[in-house]
N, C-alpha and C positions, 0 to 999 in steps of 0.2 A: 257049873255056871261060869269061875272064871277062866275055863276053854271055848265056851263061845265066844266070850267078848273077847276074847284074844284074837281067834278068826275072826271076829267081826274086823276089830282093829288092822289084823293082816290084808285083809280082802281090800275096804279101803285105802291101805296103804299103796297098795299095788294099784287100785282104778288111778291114783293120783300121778305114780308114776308115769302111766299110761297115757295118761292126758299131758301131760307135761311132754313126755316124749315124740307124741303124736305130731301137737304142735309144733317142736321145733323142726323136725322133719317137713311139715306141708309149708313151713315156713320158709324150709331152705328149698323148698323145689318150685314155689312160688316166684323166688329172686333169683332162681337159675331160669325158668320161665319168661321173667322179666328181663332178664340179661341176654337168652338169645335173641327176645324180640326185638331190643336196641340193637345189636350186633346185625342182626337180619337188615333191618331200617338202614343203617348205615352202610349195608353191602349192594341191596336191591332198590335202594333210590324212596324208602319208604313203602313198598309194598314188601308185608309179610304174607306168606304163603304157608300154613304151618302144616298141611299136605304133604309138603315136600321132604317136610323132618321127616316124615313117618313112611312116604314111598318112593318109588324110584323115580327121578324128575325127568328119565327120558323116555321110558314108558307109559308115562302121563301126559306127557307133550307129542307122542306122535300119534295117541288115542285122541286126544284134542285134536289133532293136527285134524286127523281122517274126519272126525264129525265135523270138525268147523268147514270143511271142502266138502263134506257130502259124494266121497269119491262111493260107497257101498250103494246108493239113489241112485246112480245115472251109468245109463252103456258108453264109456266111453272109447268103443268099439266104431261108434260112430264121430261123424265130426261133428262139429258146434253149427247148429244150425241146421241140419238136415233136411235135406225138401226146401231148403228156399234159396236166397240168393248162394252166389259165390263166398266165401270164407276170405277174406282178405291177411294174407299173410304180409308182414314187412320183413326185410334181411336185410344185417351189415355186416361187414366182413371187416375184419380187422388181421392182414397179413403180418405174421412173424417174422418167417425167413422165405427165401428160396432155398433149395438146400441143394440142389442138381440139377441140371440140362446138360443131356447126352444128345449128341448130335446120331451116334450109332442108332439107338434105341428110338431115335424121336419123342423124346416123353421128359417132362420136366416134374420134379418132384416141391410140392408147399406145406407151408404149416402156417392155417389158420385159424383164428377164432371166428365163428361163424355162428351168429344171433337169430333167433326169429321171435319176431312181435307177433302178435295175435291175441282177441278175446274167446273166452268161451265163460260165460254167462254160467253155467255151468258149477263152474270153483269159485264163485262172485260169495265173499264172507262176510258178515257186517264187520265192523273196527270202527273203535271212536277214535284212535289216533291216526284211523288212515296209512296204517304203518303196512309195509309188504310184507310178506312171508317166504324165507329163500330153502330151499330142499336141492336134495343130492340125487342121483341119478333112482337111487332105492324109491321115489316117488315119479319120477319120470316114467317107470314101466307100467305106472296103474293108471296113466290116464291117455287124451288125447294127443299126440305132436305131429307137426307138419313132416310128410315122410319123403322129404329134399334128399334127392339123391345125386352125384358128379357125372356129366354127363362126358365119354370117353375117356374115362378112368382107369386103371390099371391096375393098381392097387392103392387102398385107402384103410384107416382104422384110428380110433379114437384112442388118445393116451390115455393109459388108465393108471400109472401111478403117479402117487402110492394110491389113488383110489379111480376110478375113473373121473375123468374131468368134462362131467358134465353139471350146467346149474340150472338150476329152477326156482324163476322168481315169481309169484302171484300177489298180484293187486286186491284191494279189495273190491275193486269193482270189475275184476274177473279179469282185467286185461292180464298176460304172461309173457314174459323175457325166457326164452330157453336157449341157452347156448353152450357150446362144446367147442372141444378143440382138437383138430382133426390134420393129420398129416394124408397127405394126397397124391398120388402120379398119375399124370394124365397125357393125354397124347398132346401131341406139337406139329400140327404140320410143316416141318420148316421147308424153305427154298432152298439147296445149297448151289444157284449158280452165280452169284456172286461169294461166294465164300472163298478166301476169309474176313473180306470187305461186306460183308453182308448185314443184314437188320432183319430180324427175326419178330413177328408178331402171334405171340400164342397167347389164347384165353382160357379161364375154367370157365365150364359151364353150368348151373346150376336150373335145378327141374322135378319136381314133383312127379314121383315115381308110378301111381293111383289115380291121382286125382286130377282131371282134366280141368280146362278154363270156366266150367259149367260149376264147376266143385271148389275148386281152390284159385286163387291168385295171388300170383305169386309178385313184389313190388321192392325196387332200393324202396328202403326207408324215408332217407334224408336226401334223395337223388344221389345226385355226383359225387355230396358227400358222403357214401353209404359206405366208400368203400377207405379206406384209413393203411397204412402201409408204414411199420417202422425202417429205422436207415437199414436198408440194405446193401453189402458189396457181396459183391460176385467176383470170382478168377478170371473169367473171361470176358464177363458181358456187363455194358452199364446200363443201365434201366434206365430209360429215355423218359416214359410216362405208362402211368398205372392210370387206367380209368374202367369206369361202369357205363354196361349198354345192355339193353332186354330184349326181349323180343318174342316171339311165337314159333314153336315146333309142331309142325303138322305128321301123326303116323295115321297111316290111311283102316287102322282098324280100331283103336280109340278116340281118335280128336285130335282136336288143338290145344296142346300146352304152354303157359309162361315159360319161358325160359330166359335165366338173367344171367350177364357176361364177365368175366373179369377180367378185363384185355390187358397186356403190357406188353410194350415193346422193348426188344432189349438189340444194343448194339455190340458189335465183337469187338472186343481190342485187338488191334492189331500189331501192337509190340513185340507181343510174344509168338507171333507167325513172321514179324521181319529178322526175327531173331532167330530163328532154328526152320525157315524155308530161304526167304525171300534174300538175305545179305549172304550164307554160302552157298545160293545158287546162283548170283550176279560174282560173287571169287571164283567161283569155276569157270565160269566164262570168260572172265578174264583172265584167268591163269590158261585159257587152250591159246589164248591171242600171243602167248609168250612165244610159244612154237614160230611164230613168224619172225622174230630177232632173231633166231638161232640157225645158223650155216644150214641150207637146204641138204650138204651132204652128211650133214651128222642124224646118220638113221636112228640110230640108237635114242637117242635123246626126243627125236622130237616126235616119234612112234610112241614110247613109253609114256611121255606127259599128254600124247592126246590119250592113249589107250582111260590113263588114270581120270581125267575127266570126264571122260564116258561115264567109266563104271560106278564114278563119284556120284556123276546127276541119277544113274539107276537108280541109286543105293535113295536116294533125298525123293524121288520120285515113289518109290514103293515106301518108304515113311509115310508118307501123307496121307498116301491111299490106304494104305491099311489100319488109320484111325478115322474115315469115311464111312461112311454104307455106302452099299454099291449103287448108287445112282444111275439114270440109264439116262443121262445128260450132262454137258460138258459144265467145270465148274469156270470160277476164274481161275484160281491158281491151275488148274491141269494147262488152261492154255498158257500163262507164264512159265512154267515146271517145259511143256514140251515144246516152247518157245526155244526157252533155252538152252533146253539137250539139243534142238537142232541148231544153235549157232554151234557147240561144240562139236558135236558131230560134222559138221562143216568144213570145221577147223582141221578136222581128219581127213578127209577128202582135197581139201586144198590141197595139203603137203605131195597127198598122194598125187594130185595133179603134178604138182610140181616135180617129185621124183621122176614120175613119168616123161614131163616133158626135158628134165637134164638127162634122162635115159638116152632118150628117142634124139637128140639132137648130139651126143656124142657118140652115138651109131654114127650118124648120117655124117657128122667129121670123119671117121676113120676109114669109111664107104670111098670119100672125097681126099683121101688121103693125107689126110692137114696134119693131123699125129706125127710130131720130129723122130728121128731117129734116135735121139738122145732120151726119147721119154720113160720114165721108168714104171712101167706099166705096173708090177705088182706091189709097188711101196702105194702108187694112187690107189688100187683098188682095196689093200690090206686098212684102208682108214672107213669106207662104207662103200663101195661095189661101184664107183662113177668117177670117173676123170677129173680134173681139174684146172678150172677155167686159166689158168696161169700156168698150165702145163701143155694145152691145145693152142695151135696156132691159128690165130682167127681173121678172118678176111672183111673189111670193112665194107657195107651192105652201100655200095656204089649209088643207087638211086636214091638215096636218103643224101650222101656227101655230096652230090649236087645244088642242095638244098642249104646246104650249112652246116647238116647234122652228120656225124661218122661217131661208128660206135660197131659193135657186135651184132647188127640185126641180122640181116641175112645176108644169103650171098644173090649175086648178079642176076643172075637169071630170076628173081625173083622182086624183080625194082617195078612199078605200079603203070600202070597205063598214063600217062600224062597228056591230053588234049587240050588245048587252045579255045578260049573260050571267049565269051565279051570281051572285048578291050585286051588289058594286060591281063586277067585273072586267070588264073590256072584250077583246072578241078580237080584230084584223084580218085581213079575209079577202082576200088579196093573190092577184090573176087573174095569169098566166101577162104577158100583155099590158102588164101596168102594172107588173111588177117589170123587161121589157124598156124600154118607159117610163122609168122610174125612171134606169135607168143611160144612157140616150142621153140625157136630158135633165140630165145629171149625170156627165158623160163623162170628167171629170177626178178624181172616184171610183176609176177602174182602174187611174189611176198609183196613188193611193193605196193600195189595195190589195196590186198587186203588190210594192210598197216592200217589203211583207213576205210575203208567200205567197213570191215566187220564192226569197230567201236560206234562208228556215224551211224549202222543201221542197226544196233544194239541199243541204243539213247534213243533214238527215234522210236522205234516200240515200247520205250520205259516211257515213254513220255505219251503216249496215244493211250498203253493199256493204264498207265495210274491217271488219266483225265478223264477215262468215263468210268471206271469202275471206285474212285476214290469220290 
């Protein structure tokens, strides 16, 4: 008898424990409860989620995501609107860099951010805050986008790290922002015959690859302001003006397509072409004109200074050309470059005229026996292979000292037909022969001359070719 009341007693014991225990437990999981829902409240703006305690929140959000767009409902294999009007597409471009233009290759290399607007009814969600919804490229493969392709492109590809960068923004009333960022090389038709004075006008093209003007059209957004351009510098060329223009591509086996432009003109600087063409091939030129100050019998000397400005202008000549394409028309700099090789080339010829004619005229002395007996013939030739004018005895050119004038021109026999003419005036009638005469027997005449003909008719072509090509 007193071993059941002792179990009884025990039994009891223990329910109270139990109870007691219970309670403090649901008690402390109640204010842990209550603590993260304050914590929650204060994190997320007042909405608790208690879902989220329990499963994974981005697994839940992009199952939300697919039912709220309804992308499993609909082909979006097709475009928005199928069977009826045209799809109205808008694009802005918003240019990063330039990053290259090769004059070789003709193709200039961009990096753009490049937008398109458009509705599809389609992914239209209800929201009560009207709020968008933005997604990563992983939702751009399941639905529909405008399939805008670079028209005479080269190569082109999307940056993808560290993820690809493309965006995807949806409305709630279905309109979408989809935009990526895309580096591009495309062709450049350039001109190079004024180059390196020239102005270059290349555009990208842009053009819906599928879908003709029946199907898609394609629109600047905001017009003129569609297209947006941060500071750019360039090595060579300054960017004159960026603008937007559209227009229509006809191929005779689908239709007519939009197609929108991104024009910019770019001009060359010219610094760094007066700097390494255009200033040491005007010093070379000038440096063959020195050959004329220097004694027509000093071979030596003034043979090796023209040889050297020849081979100088070669050398400046194939530089140029061989950073060119080959062009099958003349540019500017080719005709300045072989402007100039031909004054110096010139300058080689002159001399040689001139050897020739102190050659030919101290023959024709020694023919005529003028050479003293006293002359020391191989001390003059031991210095360059020609006599010397102060070692030849020279006879004063009698039809000239009639006149007032006596000097070394020619000899006697060689004085000019003189007739009698109106009144006192006298004419001379100068034979083809005797004005050749004239200058071989007077050979050092041609230096004189050129002193000035080559620099006067050097400045005069600097002056014609920088007034229309500048």
């Amino acid at each position: 008898m007193k071993a059941d009341v002792l179990t009884c007693l025990a039994l009891a014991a223990a329910s109270l424990v139990a109870v007691v225990t219970g309670g403090r437990s649901s008690g402390r999981r109640r204010h842990k409860e209550v603590f993260l829902g304050e914590k929650s409240k204060f994190q997320f703006g007042g909405r608790t989620d208690y879902k989220l305690k329990r499963q994974d929140s981005t697994k839940t959000l992009l199952i939300k995501s697919e039912q709220l767009l309804r992308i499993e409902e609909h082909d979006f294999a097709m475009r928005p609107g199928f069977g009826g009007a045209a799809i109205p597409v808008g694009i802005d471009v918003q240019v990063e860099s330039i990053d290259s233009i090769s004059e070789v290759n003709m193709d200039f290399t961009m990096t753009l951010y490049l937008r398109h607007y458009w509705k599809d009814e389609r992914l239209a969600f209800p929201s009560q805050n009207n709020q968008s919804r933005t997604f990563d490229s992983r939702l751009v493969k399941k639905i529909w986008v405008p399939d805008v392709f670079f028209v005479h492109s080269k190569r082109s590809f999307i940056h993808d790290t560290t993820m690809e960068n493309i965006m995807l923004r949806v409305y709630p009333d279905g309109k979408i922002l989809y935009s990526v960022r895309v580096t591009v090389t495309a062709l450049c038709s350039m001109d190079f015959s004024s180059f390196p004075l020239d102005t270059q006008n290349c555009s990208l093209e842009l053009e819906s690859y599928a879908y003709n003007e029946n199907d898609l059209m394609l629109y600047w957004k905001n017009g003129n302001d569609s297209l947006r351009t941060d500071e750019i510098v360039l090595s060579q060329f300054f960017i004159k003006h960026f603008h937007a223009s559209s227009g229509l591509a006809f191929y005779s086996s689908t239709g007519w397509y939009n197609r929108l432009f991104i024009n910019f003109i770019l001009r060359r600087h010219i610094f760094f072409f007066m700097l390494q063409t255009y200033f040491p091939t005007m010093l070379m030129v000038v440096l063959s004109w020195v050959s004329f100050w220097i004694d027509r019998r000093a071979v030596p000397a003034r043979v090796s200074l023209g040889i050297t400005t020849v081979l100088t202008m070669s050398t400046i000549i194939t530089g140029v050309s061989s950073s060119m394409p080959q062009v099958s028309y003349v540019k500017a700099v080719d005709i300045y470059l072989w402007t100039s090789f031909l004054f110096v080339f010139l300058s080689v010829i002159e001399y040689a005229a001139v050897n020739y004619c102190t050659t030919l005229e101290e023959m024709r002395k020694m023919k005529r026996g003028k050479i003293p007996s006293t002359f020391n013939a191989s001390q003059a030739m031991a210095y360059d292979g020609c006599f010397h004018d102060n070692d030849v005895e020279l006879t004063p050119f009698s039809g000239l000292a009639s006149t007032g004038t006596s000097g070394p021109l020619t000899t006697p026999t060689q004085a000019p037909d003189i007739r009698p003419t109106e009144g006192t005036r006298l004419r001379r009638q100068w034979s083809l022969r005797q004005n050749v005469d004239l200058f071989v027997s007077n050979s050092y005449m041609i230096d004189s001359y050129s002193r000035v003909a080559f620099p006067m008719s050097y400045l005069l072509f600097n002056i014609v070719y920088w007034s229309l090509y500048s």
